[in-house]
C-alpha positions in Angstrom: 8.5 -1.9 18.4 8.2 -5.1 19.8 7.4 -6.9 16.4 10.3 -5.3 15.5 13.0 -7.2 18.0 13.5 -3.7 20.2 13.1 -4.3 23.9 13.8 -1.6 26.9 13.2 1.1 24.6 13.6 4.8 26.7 13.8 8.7 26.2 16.3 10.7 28.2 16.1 14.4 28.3 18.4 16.4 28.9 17.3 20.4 29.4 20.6 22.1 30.0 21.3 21.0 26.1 17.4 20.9 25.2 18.5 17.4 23.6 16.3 14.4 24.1 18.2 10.8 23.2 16.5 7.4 22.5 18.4 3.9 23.1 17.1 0.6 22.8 18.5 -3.1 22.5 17.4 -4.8 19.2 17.8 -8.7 19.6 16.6 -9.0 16.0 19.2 -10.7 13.1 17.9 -8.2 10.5 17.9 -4.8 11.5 17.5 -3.4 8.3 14.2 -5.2 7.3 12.7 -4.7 10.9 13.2 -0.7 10.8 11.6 -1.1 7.4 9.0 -2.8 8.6 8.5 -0.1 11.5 8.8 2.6 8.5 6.2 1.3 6.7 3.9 0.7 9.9 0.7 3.4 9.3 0.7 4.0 13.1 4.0 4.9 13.0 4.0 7.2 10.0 1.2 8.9 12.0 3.4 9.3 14.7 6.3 10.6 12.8 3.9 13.5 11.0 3.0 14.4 14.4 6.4 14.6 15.8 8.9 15.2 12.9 8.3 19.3 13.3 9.5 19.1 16.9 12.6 17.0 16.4 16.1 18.7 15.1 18.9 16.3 13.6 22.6 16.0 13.6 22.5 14.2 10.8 23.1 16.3 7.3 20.2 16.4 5.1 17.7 14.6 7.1 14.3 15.9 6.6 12.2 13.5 9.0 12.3 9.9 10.6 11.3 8.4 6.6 13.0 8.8 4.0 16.4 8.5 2.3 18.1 10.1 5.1 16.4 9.6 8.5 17.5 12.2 11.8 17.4 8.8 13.8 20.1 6.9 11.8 22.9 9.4 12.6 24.7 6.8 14.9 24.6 4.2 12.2 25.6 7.1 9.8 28.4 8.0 11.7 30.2 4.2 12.5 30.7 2.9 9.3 
């Protein structure tokens, strides 16, 4: 994530909602070709096969962290 501008990455749970959230700061100037990049990254599709069956989304139509419609861009969904 690091090669990808994000610095002080963190995971909060929170158990009374069974909801874990992610935030981050990117201090990149194209966020769109660094979260590509991390996409296309083998390690990280690895990690995303491994972890996509224990993750839910708010986010319509997502079916995993790839793809068209990714659970983790429901923020960026959402604000425009």
């Amino acid at each position: 994530i690091e090669r990808a501008h994000i610095v002080d990455y963190s995971i909060h749970h929170f158990p009374e909602l069974n909801l874990l959230v992610a935030n981050f700061k990117y201090i990149g100037d194209d966020y769109e070709k660094d979260m590509t990049n991390v996409a296309n990254d083998e390690e990280t599709q690895r990690w995303w096969k491994l972890t996509d069956g224990m993750q839910e989304s708010f986010v319509e139509g997502a079916t995993g962290s790839g793809g068209d419609i990714p659970w983790w861009k429901a923020g960026l969904l959402n604000s425009k």
